[in-house]
N, C-alpha and C positions, 0 to 999 in steps of 0.2 A: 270291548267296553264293559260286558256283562262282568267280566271276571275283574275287572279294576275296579268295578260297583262293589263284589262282594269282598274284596283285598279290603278296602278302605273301612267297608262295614265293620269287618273284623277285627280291623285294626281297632276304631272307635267302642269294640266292645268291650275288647281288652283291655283299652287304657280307663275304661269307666268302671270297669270291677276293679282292677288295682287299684282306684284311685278311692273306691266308696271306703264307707267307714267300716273299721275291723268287725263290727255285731259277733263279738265273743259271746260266747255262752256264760262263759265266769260275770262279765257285769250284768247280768241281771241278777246277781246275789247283792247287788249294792242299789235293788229297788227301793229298799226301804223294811221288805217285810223284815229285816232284824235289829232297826232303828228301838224297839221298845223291848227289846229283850236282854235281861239282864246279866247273861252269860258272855254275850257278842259288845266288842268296843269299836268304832267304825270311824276310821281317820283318814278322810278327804284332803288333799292339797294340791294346789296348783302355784307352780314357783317358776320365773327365768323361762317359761318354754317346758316346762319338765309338768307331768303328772302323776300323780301318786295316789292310790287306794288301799286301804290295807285295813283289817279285818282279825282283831285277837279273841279267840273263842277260847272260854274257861271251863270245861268237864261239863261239856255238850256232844258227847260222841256223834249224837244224830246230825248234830247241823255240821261237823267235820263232817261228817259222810256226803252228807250232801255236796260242798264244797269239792271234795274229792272227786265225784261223780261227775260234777258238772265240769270239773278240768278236764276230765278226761275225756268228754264231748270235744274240745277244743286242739285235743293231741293231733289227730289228723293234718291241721290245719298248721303242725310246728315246724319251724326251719331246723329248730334244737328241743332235744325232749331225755329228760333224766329222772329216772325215779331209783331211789338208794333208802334199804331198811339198815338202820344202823341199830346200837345197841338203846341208845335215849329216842328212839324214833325213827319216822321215814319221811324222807324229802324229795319233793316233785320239785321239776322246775323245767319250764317249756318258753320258746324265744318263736315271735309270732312279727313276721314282716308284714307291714302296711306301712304304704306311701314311703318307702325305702327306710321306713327308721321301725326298728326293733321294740317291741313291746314284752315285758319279761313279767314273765306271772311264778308264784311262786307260793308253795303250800310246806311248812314245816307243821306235822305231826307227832304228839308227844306220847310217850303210854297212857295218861290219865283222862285222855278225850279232850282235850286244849288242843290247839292249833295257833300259827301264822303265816296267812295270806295277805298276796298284795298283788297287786297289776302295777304297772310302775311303765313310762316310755315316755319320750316326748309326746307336746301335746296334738302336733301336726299328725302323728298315728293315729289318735282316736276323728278324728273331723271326719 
């Protein structure tokens, strides 16, 4: 009986962390702090079930870094994970399962300290 107590425990543990919500490291870049800042353009949408975040920095090297930094918090956590230095830049791109649907984040890096990121998945991923 003791060991059926803790079967089930564990069962009910596992299905309550897959189930919570992703707490990515990347959305707390869409707190706000770069709502006023004139380098950064921040484009929120919610369409059909689908979410979408995305984020164009213009010859802000620092807050690319940042950006960059904080993905890379989130790598651990990828089912899929690519990083390519090409000759116009370098591009990350990491694919993050929650609640069985795919969350695809993604950072293009240019030589001039501009960037574009985005978080992007259904909306039932982030809940």
């Amino acid at each position: 009986m003791k060991r059926l107590i803790i079967i089930i425990t564990c069962i009910v543990t596992a299905i309550a962390v897959y189930a919570s919500p992703p707490m990515l490291n990347v959305e707390s870049l869409f707190d706000g702090r770069y709502n006023d800042n004139k380098s950064v353009t921040i484009s929120i949408y919610k369409n059909n079930g689908n979410y979408y975040r995305g984020m164009t920095v213009k010859n802000n090297p620092g807050i690319v870094k940042r950006i960059a930094d904080t993905i890379s918090k989130d790598v651990p956590r990828a089912k899929e994970y690519s990083d390519y230095n090409g000759p116009d830049g370098q591009y990350t791109s990491l694919q993050i399962v929650n609640y069985g649907e795919i969350i695809y984040i993604g950072l293009q890096r240019d030589k001039h300290g501009g960037a574009f990121f985005f978080i992007q998945g259904k909306e039932k991923a982030f809940k």
